[in-house]
N, C-alpha and C positions, 0 to 999 in steps of 0.2 A: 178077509174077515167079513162076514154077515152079521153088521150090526143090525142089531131090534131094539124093539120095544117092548116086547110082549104085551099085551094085558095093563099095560101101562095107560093113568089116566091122565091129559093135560089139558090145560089153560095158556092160550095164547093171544095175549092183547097184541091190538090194530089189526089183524088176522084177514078183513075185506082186500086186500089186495096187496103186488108185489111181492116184499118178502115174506111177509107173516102168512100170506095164502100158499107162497108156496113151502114155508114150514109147517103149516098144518096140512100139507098134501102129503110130504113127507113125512110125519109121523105118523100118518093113517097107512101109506104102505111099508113101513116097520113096524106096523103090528099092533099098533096103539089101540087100545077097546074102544076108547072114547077122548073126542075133542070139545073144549068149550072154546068156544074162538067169541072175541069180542072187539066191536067196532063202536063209536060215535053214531052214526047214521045209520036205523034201522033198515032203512030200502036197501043200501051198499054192504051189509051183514047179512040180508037173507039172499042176496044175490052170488054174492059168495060162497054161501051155504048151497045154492044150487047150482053154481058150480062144480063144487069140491064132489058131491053127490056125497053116499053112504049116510045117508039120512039117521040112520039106524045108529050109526057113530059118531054125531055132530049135536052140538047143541049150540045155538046160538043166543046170546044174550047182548043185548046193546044198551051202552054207554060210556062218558066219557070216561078215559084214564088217568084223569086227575079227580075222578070223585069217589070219595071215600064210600059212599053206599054202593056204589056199582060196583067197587072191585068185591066189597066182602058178598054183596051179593051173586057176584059171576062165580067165586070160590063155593061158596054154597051149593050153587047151580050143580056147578063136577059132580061134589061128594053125593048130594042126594041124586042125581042120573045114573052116575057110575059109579059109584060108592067108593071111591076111592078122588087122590090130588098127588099122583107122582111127581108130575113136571109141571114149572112154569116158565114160561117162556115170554119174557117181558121185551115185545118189539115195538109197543104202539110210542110216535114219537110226533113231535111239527116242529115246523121250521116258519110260521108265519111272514115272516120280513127278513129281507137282506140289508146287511149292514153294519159297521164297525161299532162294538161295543158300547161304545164310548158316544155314540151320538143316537141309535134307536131310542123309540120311546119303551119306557120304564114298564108299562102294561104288558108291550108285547114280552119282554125281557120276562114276565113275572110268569106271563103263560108258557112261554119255553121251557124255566124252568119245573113250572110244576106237573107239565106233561111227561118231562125225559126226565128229572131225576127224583120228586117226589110220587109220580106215581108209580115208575119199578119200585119203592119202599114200601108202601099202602101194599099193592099186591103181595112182596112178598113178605110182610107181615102177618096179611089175613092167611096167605097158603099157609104161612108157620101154624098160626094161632089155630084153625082152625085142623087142619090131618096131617103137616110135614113134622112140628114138635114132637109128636108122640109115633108116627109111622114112619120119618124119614122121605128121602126126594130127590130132586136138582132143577134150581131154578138157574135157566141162563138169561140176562141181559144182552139185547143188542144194542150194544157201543157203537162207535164207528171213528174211523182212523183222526175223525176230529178233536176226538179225546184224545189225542197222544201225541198231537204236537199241535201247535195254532196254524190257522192260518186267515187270508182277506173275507171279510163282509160276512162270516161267518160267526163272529166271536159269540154271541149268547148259547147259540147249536154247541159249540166248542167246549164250554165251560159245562155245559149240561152233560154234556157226552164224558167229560173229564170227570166231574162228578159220579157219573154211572161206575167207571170202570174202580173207582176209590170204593166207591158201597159196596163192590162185588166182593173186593176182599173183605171188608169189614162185615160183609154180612156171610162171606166162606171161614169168616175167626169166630163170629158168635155164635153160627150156625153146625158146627162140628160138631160131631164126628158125624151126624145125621142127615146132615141137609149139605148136599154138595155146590156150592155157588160159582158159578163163571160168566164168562160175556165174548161175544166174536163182536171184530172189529172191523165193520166194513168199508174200503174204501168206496170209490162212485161205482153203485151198481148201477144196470139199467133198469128202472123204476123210474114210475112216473113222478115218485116221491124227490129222484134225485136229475129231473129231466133239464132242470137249466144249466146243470152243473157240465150236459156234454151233449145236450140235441144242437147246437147250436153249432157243433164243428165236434164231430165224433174222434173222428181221427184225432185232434189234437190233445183230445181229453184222452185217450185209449196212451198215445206218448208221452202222457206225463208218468207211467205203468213201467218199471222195469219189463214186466213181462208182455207189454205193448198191446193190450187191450182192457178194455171195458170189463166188469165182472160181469153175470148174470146170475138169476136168483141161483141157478145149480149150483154155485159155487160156493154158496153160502148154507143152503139147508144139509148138505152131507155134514161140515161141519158139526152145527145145530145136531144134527140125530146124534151121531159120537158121543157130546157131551152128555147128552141126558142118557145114556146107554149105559149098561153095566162096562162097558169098553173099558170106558174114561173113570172107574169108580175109585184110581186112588189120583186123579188131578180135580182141586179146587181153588179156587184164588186166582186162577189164569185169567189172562184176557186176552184171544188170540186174531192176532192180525189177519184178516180175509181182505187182502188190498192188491194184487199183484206185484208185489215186492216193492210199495212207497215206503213201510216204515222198516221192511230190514235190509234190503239190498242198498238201499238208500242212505241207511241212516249213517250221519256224519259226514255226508256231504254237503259240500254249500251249495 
């Protein structure tokens, strides 16, 4: 099967590197017209932008994903470049501090949340309000396997990611028949985003993997293209595990 994009126009927050750079590489060879890709640090956004190349297909717009003028204004950005807002692709996320719920400080707790689960909402709010209500779409969330079961020194990440994959459906219930909502669920890719979780002893992170390795970003953007594709046009409300078989081959083990 030869998924595309066609002509298809997207916004994809955190987008400067890892996975989001390498899903905005991917929808630019499925055929997508145009990317807005957005990051916090302008220097680490145009550097990405010249990277990715296709200048002609890129637009880059920086700021944070917990602020509400930046997301309506990066949704703007699409429509008036590429006159259109097919996809949204909500990856921008942090992980500030390690540590048990129950003893981090409350700030960093508050910036967690409102990076990972109040700003995929902002975003795909303004995408609604602004071209997906009235033209239709598919925004996916990137969850990650923290969302679907707990685990050590992680709990705030947890709960946020937990949250993410709940909004998916609830915004694939409000958003029907028009707006198709999903989310992939990555377990430890190699990113520098997820670098303490397995630089430290590769092998031993790759063994916690049914399928006894690491992910890398490839493993993740095929995915990602699917769902925003006419492929996947009658799945929404999913949330699909990209983990090497932690949560299915796994599950129900002790």
């Amino acid at each position: 099967m030869d998924i595309r994009v066609d002509d298809k126009v997207a916004l994809v927050t955190g987008a400067s590197r890892g996975i989001g750079l390498a899903i905005v590489e991917e929808l630019l060879v499925g055929g997508a017209k145009g990317v807005v890709i957005t990051s916090r640090k302008p220097a680490n956004l145009d550097e990405a932008a010249a990277e990715i190349g296709h200048q002609d297909r890129i637009l880059a717009v920086a700021g944070g994903a917990d602020d509400d003028d930046h997301a309506a204004d990066a949704v703007t950005a699409a429509i008036e470049r590429f006159g259109a807002l097919d996809i949204l692709v909500n990856n921008a996320a942090t992980n500030p501090v390690a540590g048990n719920i129950i003893d981090i400080d409350m700030s960093a707790i508050d910036k967690i949340w409102a990076v990972n689960q109040r700003g995929p909402l902002v975003f795909a709010r303004e995408a609604w309000r602004q071209w997906m209500q009235e033209h239709g779409g598919s925004i996916i969330n990137v969850a990650s396997v923290g969302g679907l079961q707990p685990g050590p020194l992680l709990g705030a990440y947890n709960v946020s990611k937990a949250a993410l994959v709940f909004l998916t459906r609830q915004l694939a219930f409000e958003m029907a028949p028009g707006v198709r909502v999903n989310a992939i669920a990555p377990g430890i890719v190699k990113t520098r985003f997820s670098r303490a979780l397995w630089e430290m002893n590769e092998e031993a992170a790759a063994g916690l993997h049914p399928l006894d390795r690491l992910g890398e970003v490839e493993d993740v953007t095929g995915a990602v293209l699917f769902l925003c594709s006419d492929a996947s046009s009658w799945i929404t409300g999913v949330t699909l595990p990209i983990d090497g078989g932690v949560t299915g081959a796994r599950a129900g083990l002790g």
